[in-house]
Each structure stands twice: as structure tokens, then as C-alpha cells.
KESERO-421870 format. One record per atom (N, C-alpha, C): x, y, z; residue in three letters. Coordinates in steps of 0.001 Angstrom, whole numbers, padded with zeros to 6 digits, always signed. Example, Ala and Ser with C-alpha at 12.3 -4.5 7.8 and 13.67 -1.06 7.14 Angstrom:
2
+013190-005690+007800Ala+012300-004500+007800Ala+013200-003300+007800Ala+012850-002250+007080Ser+013670-001060+007140Ser+012900+000030+007870Ser
! end
This chain:
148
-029912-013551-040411Unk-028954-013949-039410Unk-029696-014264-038107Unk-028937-015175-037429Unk-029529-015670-036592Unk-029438-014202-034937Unk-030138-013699-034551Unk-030565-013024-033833Unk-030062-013519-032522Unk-029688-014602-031913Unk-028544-015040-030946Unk-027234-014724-031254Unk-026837-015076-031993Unk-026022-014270-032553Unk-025248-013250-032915Unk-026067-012450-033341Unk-026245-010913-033232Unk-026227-010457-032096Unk-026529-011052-031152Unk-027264-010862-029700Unk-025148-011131-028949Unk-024766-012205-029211Unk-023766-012507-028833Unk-022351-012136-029141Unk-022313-011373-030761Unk-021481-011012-031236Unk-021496-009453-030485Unk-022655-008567-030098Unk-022540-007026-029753Unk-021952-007661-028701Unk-022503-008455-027678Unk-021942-008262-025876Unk-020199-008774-026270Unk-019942-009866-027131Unk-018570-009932-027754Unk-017609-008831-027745Unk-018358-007446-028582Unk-017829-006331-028876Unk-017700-005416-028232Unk-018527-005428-027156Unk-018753-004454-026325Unk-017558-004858-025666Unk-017416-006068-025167Unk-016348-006789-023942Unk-014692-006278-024562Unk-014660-006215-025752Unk-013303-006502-026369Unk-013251-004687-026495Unk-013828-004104-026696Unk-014194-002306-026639Unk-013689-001776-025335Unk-014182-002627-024017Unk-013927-002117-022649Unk-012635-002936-022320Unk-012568-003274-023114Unk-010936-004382-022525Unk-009617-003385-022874Unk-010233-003004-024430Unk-009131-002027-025024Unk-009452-000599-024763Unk-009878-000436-024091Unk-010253+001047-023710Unk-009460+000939-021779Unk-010014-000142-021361Unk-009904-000176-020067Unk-007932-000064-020206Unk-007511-001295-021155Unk-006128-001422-020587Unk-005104-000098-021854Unk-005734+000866-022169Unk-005537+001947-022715Unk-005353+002881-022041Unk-006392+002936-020969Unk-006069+003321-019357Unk-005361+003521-018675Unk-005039+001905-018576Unk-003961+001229-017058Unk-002618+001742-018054Unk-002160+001720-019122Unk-001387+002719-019754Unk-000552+003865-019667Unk-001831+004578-019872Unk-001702+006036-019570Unk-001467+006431-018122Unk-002003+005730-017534Unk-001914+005899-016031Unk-000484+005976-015461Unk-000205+004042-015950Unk+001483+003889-015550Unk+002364+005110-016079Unk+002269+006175-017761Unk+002992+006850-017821Unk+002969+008369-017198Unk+002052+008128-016609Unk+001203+009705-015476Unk+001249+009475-014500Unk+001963+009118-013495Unk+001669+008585-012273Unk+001777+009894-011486Unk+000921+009684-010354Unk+000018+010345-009324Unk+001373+011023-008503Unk+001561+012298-008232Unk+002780+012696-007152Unk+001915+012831-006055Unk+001742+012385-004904Unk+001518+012833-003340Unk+002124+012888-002555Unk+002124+013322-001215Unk+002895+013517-000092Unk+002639+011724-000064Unk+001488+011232+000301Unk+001723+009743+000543Unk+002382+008717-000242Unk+002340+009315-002095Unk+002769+008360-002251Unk+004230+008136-002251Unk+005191+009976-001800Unk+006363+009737-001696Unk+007151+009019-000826Unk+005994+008337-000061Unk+006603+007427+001019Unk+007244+006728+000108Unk+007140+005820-000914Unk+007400+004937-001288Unk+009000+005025-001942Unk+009493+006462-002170Unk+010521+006547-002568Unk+011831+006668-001157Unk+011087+006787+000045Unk+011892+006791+001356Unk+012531+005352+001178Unk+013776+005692+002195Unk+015093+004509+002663Unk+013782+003600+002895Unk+014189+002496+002730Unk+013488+000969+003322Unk+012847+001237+005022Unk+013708+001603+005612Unk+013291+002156+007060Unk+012401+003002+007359Unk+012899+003860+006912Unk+011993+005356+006785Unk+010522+005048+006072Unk+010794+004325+005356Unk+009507+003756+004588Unk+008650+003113+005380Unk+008760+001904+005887Unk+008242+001775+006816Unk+007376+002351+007870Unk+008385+003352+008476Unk+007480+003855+009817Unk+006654+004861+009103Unk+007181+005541+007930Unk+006070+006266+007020Unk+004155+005847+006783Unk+004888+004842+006595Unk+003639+003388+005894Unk+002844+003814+007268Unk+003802+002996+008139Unk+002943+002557+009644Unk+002116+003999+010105Unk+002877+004930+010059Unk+002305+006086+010661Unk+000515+006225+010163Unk+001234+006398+008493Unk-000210+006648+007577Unk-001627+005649+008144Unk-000961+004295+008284Unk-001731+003162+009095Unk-002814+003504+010368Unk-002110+003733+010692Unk-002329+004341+011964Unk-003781+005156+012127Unk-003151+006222+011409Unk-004288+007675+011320Unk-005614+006611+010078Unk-005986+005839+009540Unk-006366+005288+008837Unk-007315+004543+009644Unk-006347+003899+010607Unk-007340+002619+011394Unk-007651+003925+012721Unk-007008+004721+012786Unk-008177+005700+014140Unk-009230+006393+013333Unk-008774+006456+012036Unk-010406+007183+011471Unk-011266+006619+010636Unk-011392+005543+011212Unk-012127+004171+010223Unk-013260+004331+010351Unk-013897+005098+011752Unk-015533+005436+011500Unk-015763+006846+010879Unk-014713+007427+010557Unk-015082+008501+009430Unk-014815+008263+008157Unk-014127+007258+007859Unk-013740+006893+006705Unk-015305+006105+006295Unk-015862+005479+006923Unk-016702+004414+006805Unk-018314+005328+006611Unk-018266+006994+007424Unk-018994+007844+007336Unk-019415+008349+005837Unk-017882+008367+005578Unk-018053+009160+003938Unk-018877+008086+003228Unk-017973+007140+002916Unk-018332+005653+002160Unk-019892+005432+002516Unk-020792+005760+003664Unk-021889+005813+003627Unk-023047+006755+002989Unk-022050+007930+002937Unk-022497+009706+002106Unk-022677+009344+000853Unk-021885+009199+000023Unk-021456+008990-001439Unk-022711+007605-001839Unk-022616+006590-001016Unk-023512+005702-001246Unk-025053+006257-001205Unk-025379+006864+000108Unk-026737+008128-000123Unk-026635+008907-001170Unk-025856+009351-001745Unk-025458+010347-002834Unk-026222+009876-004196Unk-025579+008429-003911Unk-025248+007529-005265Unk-027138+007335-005725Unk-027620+006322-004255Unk-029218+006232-004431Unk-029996+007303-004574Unk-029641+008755-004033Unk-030464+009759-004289Unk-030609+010117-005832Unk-029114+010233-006378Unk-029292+010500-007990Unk-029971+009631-008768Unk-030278+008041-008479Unk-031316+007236-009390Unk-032729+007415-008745Unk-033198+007978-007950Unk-034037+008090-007356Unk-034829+009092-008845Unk-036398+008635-008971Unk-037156+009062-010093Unk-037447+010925-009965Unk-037526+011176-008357Unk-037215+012385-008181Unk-036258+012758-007479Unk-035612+013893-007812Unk-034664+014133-006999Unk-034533+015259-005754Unk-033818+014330-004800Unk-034630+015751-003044Unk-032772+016601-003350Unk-032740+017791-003895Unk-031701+018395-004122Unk-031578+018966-002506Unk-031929+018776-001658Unk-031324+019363-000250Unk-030645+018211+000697Unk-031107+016900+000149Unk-030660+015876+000813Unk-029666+015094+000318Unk-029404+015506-001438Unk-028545+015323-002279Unk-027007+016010-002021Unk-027595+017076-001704Unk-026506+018513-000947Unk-025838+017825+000376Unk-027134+017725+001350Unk-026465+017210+002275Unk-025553+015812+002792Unk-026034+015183+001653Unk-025186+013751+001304Unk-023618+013841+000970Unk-023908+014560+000061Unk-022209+015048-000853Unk-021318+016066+000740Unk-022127+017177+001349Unk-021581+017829+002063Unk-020821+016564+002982Unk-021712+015710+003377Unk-020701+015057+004599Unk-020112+014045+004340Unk-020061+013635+003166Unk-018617+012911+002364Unk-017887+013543+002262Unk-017620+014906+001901Unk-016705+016131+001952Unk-016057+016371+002889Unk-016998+016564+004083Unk-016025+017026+005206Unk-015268+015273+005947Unk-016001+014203+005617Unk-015727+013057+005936Unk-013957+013404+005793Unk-014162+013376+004078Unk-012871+013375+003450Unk-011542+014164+004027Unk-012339+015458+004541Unk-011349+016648+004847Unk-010899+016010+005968Unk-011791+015973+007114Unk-011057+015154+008109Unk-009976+013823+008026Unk-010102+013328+007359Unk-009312+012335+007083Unk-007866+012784+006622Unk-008178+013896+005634Unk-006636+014082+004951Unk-005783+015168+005789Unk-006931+016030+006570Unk-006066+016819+007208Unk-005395+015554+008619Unk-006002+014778+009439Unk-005301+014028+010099Unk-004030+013167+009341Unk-004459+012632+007813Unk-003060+012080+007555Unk-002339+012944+007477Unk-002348+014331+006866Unk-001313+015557+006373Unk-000323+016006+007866Unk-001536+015842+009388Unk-000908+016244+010512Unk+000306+015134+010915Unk-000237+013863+010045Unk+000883+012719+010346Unk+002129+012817+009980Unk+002170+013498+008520Unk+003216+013225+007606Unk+004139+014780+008430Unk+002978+015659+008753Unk+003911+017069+009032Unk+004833+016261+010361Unk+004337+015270+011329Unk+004974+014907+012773Unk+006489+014151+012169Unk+005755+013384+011064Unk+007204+012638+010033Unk+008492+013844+009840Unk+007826+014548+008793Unk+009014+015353+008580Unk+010126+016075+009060Unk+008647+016178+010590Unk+009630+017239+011775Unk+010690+016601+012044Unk+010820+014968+012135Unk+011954+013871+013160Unk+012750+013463+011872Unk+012286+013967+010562Unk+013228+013039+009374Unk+014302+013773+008789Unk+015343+013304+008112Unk+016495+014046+007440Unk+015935+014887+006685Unk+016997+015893+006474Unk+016964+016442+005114Unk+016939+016282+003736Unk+017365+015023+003459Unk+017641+014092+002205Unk+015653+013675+001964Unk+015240+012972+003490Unk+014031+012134+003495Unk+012958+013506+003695Unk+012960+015199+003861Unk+011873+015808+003628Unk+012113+016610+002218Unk+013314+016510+001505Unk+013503+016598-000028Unk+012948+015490-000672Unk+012377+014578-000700Unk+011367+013451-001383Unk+010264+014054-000764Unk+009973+014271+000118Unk+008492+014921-000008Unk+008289+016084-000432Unk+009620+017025-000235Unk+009045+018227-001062Unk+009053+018545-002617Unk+009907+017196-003176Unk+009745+016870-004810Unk+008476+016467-004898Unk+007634+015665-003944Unk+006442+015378-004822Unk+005225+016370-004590Unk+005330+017251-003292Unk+004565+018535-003766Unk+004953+019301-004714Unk+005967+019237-005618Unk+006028+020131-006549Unk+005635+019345-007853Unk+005847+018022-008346Unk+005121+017227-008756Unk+003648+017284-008682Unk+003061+017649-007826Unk+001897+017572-007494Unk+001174+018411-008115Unk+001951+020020-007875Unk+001625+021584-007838Unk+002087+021667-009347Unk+002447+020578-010413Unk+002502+020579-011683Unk+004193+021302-012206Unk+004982+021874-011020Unk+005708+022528-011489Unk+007100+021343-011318Unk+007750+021873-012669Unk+009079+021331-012533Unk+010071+020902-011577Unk+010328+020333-011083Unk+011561+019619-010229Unk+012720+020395-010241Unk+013641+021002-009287Unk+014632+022106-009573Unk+015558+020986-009977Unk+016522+021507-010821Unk+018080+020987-011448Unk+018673+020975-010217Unk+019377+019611-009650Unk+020341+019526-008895Unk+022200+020450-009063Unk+022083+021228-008310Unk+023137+021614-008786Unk+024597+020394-008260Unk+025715+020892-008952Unk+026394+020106-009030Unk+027554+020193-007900Unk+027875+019811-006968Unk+028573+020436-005805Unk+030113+020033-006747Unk+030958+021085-006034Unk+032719+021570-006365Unk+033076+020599-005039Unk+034646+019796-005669Unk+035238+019260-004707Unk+035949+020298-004127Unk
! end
């Protein structure tokens, strides 16, 4: 057999392997979807949604040079691990300040969403407190049924 061929039929297989593996994935994913405080914005009134969005925005574009900090960590992270030897203190310290990058970031969005909740209905901080329990893996309480 011709050895081009061979050559063309594996990268063939490989492609059609990661295609069905990849969208095996996107799948499972759609039937698992992610509960967060952020992403319960998306179940808020049209309005509420909004200034939700915007808020999150906000804290996002004021922490864009820490966001941009981490994204530089993880990238040091990334070159240290192909590196032929490895400097395990600079490896440490790479990962450490993507970490706290991160922390900072989520505790400023989390301080956003807590300023949200304080000014929002009761109806609109029951969607966020369904998806921390979503989150926290535990069941959703049974709506009880109100008496006329």
C-alpha cells in the first residue's frame, strides 16, 4: 500500500475520532449544564437581566489588568512545564499568582452580584439562590402549593 496513503487515511481517522469525541462532548455538556450565581443571570426578567449582565461587565472591564495577570501566570505555567527541566519554585510561583489572580476576580464579581441582590426582589434573589443549590449539587426544594 501506498504509504501516502496510509499516511492520509490515519490523519483522516484521527480527524473523524476528535470530531466524534469532541461533539460527544458538546452533548453531554448541553445535558449538564453549569449552575452559577452568574449564569443565573440569564434566567432574570429581561430587565433585571440586563443590569445583571452590565454590572458583571463592569467588575470585568475594572479588573482587566488582573484578569490579563492570570492569563500571563498560566501561560508561565504552561512554558515552565515543557521546559526540559523543570524550576518547581517558579512553577509554584506561576500557578500561585494565577490563583490569587483568579480569587480576586471572583471575589469582586461575587461583591457585585451580593450589591445586586441587596436592591432585587424576592422572586429575582430566589433564581440565584436555586442556582447555588444547583451548584452545591443539592436538590431544588418542591414548590409548595399556595391555598386560595
Amino acid at each position: 500500500m501506498n504509504p501516502r496513503l496510509v499516511a492520509a487515511s490515519l490523519v483522516l481517522n484521527v480527524f473523524l475520532i476528535g470530531a466524534v469525541a469532541g461533539g460527544a462532548g458538546w452533548l453531554i455538556g448541553k445535558s449538564n449544564p453549569v449552575y452559577s450565581l452568574e449564569s443565573a443571570g440569564g434566567r432574570l426578567p429581561a430587565a433585571d437581566r440586563k443590569m445583571f449582565r452590565q454590572a458583571l461587565r463592569e467588575v470585568r472591564r475594572e479588573s482587566r489588568a488582573v484578569i490579563l495577570d492570570g492569563q500571563a501566570a498560566r501561560r508561565e505555567a504552561a512554558d515552565l512545564l515543557q521546559q526540559p527541566t523543570l524550576d518547581t519554585a517558579a512553577l509554584a510561583a506561576a500557578l500561585e499568582r494565577a490563583r490569587n489572580a483568579d480569587a480576586i476576580v471572583r471575589t469582586r464579581l461575587e461583591q457585585r452580584i451580593v450589591e445586586f441582590a441587596a436592591s432585587s426582589s424576592p422572586e429575582d434573589r430566589q433564581l440565584l439562590a436555586d442556582a447555588l443549590l444547583r451548584r452545591a449539587g443539592r436538590p431544588l426544594p418542591v414548590p409548595t402549593k399556595k391555598s386560595p
